[in-house]
C-alpha positions in Angstrom: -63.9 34.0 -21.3 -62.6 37.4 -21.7 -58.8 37.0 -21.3 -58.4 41.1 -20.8 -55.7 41.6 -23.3 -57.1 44.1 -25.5 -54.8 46.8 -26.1 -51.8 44.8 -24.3 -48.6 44.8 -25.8 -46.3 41.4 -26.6 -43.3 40.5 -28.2 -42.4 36.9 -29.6 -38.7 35.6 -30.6 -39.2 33.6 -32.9 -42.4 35.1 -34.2 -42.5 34.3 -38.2 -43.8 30.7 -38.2 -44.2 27.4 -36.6 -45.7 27.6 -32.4 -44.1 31.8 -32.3 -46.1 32.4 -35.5 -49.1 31.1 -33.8 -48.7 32.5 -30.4 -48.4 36.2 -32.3 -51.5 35.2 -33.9 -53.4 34.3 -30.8 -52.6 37.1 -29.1 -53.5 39.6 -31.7 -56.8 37.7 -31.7 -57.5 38.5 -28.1 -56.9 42.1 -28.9 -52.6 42.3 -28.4 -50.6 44.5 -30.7 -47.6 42.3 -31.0 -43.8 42.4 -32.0 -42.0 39.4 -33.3 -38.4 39.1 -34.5 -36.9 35.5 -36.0 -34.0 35.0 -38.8 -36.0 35.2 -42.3 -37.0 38.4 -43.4 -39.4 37.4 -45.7 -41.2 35.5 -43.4 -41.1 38.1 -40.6 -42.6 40.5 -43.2 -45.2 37.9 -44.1 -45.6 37.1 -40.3 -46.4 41.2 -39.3 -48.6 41.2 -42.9 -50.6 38.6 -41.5 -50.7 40.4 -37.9 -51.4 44.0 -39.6 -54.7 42.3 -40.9 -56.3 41.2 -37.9 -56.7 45.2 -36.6 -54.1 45.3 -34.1 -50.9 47.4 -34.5 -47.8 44.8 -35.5 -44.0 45.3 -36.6 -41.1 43.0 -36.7 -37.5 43.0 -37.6 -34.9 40.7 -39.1 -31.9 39.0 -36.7 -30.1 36.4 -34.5 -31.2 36.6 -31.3 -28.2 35.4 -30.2 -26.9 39.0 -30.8 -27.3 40.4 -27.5 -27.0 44.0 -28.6 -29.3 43.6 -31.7 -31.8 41.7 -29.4 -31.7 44.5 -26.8 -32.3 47.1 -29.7 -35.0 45.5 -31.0 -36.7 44.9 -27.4 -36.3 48.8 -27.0 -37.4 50.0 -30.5 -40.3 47.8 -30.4 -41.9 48.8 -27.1 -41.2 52.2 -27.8 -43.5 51.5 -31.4 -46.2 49.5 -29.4 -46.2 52.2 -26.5 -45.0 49.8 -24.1 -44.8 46.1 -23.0 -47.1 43.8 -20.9 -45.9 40.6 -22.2 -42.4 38.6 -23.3 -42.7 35.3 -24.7 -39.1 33.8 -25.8 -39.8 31.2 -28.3 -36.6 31.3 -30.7 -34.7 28.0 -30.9 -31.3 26.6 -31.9 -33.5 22.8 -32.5 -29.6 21.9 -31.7 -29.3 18.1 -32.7 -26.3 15.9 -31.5 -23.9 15.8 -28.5 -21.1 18.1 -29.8 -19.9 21.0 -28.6 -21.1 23.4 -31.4 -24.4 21.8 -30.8 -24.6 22.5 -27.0 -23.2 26.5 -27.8 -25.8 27.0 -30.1 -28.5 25.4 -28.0 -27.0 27.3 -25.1 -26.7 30.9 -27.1 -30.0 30.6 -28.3 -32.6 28.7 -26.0 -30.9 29.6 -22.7 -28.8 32.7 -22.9 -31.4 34.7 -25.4 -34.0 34.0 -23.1 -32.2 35.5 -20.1 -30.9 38.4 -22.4 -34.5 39.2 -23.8 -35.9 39.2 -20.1 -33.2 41.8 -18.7 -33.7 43.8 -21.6 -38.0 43.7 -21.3 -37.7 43.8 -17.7 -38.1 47.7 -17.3 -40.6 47.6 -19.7 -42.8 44.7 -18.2 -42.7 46.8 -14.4 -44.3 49.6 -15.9 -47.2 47.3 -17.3 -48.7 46.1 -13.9 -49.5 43.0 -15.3 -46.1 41.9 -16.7 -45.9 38.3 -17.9 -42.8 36.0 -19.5 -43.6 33.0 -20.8 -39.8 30.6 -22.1 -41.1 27.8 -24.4 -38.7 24.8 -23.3 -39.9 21.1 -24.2 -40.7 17.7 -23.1 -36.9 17.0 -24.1 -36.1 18.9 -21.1 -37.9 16.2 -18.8 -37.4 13.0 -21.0 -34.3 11.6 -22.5 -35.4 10.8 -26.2 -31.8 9.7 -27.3 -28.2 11.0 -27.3 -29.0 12.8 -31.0 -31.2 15.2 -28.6 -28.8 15.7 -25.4 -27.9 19.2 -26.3 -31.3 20.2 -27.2 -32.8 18.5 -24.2 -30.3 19.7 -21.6 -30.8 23.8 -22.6 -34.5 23.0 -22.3 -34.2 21.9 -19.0 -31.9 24.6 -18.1 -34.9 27.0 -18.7 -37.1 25.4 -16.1 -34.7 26.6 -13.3 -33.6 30.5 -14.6 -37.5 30.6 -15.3 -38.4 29.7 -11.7 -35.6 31.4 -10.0 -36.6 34.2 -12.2 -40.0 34.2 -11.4 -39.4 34.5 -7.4 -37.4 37.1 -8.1 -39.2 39.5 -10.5 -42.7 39.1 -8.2 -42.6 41.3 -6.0 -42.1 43.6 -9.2 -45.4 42.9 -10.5 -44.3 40.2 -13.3 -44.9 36.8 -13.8 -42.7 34.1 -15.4 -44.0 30.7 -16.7 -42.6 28.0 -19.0 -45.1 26.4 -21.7 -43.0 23.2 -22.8 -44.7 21.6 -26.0 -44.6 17.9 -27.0 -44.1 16.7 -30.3 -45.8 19.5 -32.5 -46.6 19.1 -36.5 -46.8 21.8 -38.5 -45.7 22.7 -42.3 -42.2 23.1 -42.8 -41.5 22.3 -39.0 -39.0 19.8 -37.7 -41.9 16.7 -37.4 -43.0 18.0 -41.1 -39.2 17.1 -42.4 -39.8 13.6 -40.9 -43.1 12.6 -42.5 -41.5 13.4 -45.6 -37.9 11.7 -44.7 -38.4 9.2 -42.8 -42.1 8.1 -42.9 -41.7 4.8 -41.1 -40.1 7.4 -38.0 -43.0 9.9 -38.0 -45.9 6.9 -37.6 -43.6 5.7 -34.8 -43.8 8.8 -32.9 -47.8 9.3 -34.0 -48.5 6.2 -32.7 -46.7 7.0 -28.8 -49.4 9.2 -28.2 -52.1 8.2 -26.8 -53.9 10.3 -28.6 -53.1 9.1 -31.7 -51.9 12.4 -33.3 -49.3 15.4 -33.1 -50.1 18.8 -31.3 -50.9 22.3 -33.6 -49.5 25.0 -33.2 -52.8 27.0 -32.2 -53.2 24.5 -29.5 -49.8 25.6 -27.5 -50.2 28.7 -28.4 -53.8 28.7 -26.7 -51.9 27.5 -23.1 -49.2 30.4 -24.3 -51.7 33.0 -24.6 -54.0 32.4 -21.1 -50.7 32.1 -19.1 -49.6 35.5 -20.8 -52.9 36.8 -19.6 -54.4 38.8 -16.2 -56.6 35.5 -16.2 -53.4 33.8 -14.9 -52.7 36.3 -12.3 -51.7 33.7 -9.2 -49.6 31.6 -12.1 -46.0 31.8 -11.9 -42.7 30.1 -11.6 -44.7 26.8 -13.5 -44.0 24.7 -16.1 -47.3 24.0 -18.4 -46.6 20.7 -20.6 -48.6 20.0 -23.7 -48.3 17.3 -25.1 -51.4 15.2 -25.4 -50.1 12.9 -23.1 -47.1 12.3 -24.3 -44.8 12.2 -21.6 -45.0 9.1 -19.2 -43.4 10.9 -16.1 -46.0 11.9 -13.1 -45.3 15.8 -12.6 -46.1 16.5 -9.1 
């Protein structure tokens, strides 16, 4: 299936490894030139390298999207490089643990309030495209409580599926869509389920074996759901919430 994104233009938060890096990569596949942005410079420079090679135009930058003003200069100077923007996908994450207040102001700053400043700031941008599309990546921790350790992670994640909804009613009429992608457990080097297998072995077969499945999620595999919601394939597709998780989750989403 031909997704039509050749020649569209995206930007990723969050974009230099793990489900962002992947997402880039799948959208530069289908024939995106893509942005992305995350903490570690090396790895954004390794991350647009990567990109660069596929044939599509890429650049990236270095910072905390929890910066509003650096996050809004970055949104501007990189649709300005890409000629434009057709599609926002807000992926950077605070993986807040615990039930403290630093934990729920960093999950807050980052999961929540970045995602509502990067959409303001793509906004004008993603009118002009005709087929504007935002896509927040939340979680199944935002639908099922998996402990107190989680509560500020969870609770942000949840938060999304509202200002994503209410966003996407709102922006319509505009010509832009808005959908949530909400991954279940995900393995990939380096990532969070990665840290377990080393740490905590006993922890990581736990969770392997609560699948169904039998097995974690890849990153390529959310970023394939990431990449057709993004798409003009998913025109009548907004205000949703798209959960992969291999049938993780027990709850009955009507």
């Amino acid at each position: 299936m031909d997704l039509d994104l050749k020649g569209r233009r995206a930007l990723v938060t969050g974009g230099s490894k793990g489900i962002g890096r992947a997402v880039a990569l799948g959208l530069a596949a289908e024939g995106c030139d893509v942005a992305i942005c995350a903490r570690d410079a090396q790895g954004v420079a390794a991350a647009v390298a990567e990109l660069q090679a596929t044939g599509v135009n890429a650049v990236g930058a270095s910072l905390d999207v929890g910066e509003r003003a650096a996050l809004e200069r970055f949104i501007a100077t990189a649709a300005e490089a890409l000629g434009g923007l057709d599609i926002l996908v807000c992926n950077a994450s605070a993986f807040a643990e615990g039930s403290g207040e630093e934990a729920f102001r960093a999950a807050f700053e980052i999961d929540l309030l970045h995602t509502r400043n990067a959409c303001e700031a793509a906004l004008p941008w993603l009118e002009r495209s005709g087929a504007g599309s935002i896509i927040a990546i939340s979680s199944i921790s935002g639908v099922e409580d998996y402990g107190y350790d989680s509560v500020s992670y969870g609770t942000l994640k949840a938060a999304l599926f509202f200002y994503v909804k209410s966003l996407a009613r709102h922006v319509a009429p505009r010509g832009v869509r808005a959908n949530v992608v909400s991954p279940g457990t995900t393995l990939f080097a380096g990532g969070f389920w990665d840290r377990v297998r080393l740490n905590d072995p006993a922890s990581f077969e736990a969770n392997v074996a609560a699948n169904p499945m039998g097995r974690m999620g890849r990153p390529e595999e959310i970023a394939d759901a990431v990449v057709f919601l993004a798409s003009p394939r998913a025109s009548f597709i907004s205000g949703t919430n798209l959960t992969v998780d291999g049938t993780l989750t027990m709850r009955v989403q009507a």
